[in-house]
N, C-alpha and C positions, 0 to 999 in steps of 0.2 A: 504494500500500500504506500503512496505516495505520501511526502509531508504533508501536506493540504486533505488527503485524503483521511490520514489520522487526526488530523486539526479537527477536522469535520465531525468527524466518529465519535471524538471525546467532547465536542461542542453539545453535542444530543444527548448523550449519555448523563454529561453532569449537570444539563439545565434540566432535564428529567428529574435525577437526583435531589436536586436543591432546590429547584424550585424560582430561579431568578435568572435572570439575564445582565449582562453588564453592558455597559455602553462606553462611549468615551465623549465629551461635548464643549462647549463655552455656552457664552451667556446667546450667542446666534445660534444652538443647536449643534447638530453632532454631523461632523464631514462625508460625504462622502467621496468618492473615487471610481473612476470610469475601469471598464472592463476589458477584457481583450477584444470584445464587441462591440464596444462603445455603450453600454448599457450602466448605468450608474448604481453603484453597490453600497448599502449603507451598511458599516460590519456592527457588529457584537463580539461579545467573547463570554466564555462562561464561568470565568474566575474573576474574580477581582485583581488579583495577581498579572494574570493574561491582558486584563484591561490597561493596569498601572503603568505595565513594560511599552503598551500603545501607545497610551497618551507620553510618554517620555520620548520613545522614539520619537514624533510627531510634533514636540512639542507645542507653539502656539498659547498656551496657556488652556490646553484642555484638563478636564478634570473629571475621575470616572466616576458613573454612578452605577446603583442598582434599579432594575424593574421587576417588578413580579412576572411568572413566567403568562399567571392569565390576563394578565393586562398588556404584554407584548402580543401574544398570541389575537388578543382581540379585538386590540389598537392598533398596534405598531405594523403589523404585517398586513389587515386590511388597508391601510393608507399608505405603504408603501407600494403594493400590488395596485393602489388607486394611480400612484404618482411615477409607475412604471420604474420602481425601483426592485433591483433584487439585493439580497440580504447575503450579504459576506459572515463569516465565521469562523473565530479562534485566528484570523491573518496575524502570523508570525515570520518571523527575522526579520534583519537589519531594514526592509522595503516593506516590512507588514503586507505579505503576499498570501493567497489564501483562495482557495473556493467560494463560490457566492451559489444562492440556488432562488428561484419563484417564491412566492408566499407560498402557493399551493403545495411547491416540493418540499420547502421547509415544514409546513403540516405534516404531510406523509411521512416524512423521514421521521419526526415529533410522536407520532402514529407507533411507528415501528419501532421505536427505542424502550417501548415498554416492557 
């Protein structure tokens, strides 16, 4: 399995587990970044740790927070999938590089981690 491939794996896995989701933001909201597609990725991560390392790589004066996992699931992902966003996860090393997937594939795979 690829790095991004197990990024992925353990993204599901521990926002299952815990119950939350991380982000990284300022006071304008939380960045995104264009795709190998050109499709704009808004990420997460599912540690706090995992977020910390983001926002530092990245600096800007970002700062991570937490979300509950059912209020991502039934905010964040409908209004991203409204705003033709897909959703990145656990993007790690030096370039915060990572898998992104649909709202809808993020459910299913959310689905299947059970």
């Amino acid at each position: 399995m690829s790095q991004s491939g197990s990024q992925a794996a353990a993204f599901f896995g521990d926002v299952r587990q815990s119950g939350v989701v991380w982000l990284v933001r300022d006071d304008d909201g939380s960045p995104t970044h264009l795709t190998v597609d050109g499709t704009r990725s808004l990420p997460f991560w599912s540690t706090s740790a995992r977020a910390r390392r983001a926002a530092k790589i990245w600096g800007r004066g970002l700062r991570v927070e937490s979300m509950p996992l059912d209020t991502w699931c039934d905010g964040v992902l409908p209004d991203a999938d409204r705003d033709g966003l897909v959703i990145g996860f656990n993007w790690s090393g030096p370039r915060l590089v990572g898998w992104s997937f649909t709202a809808e594939e993020v459910l299913n795979r959310l689905a299947a981690a059970n």
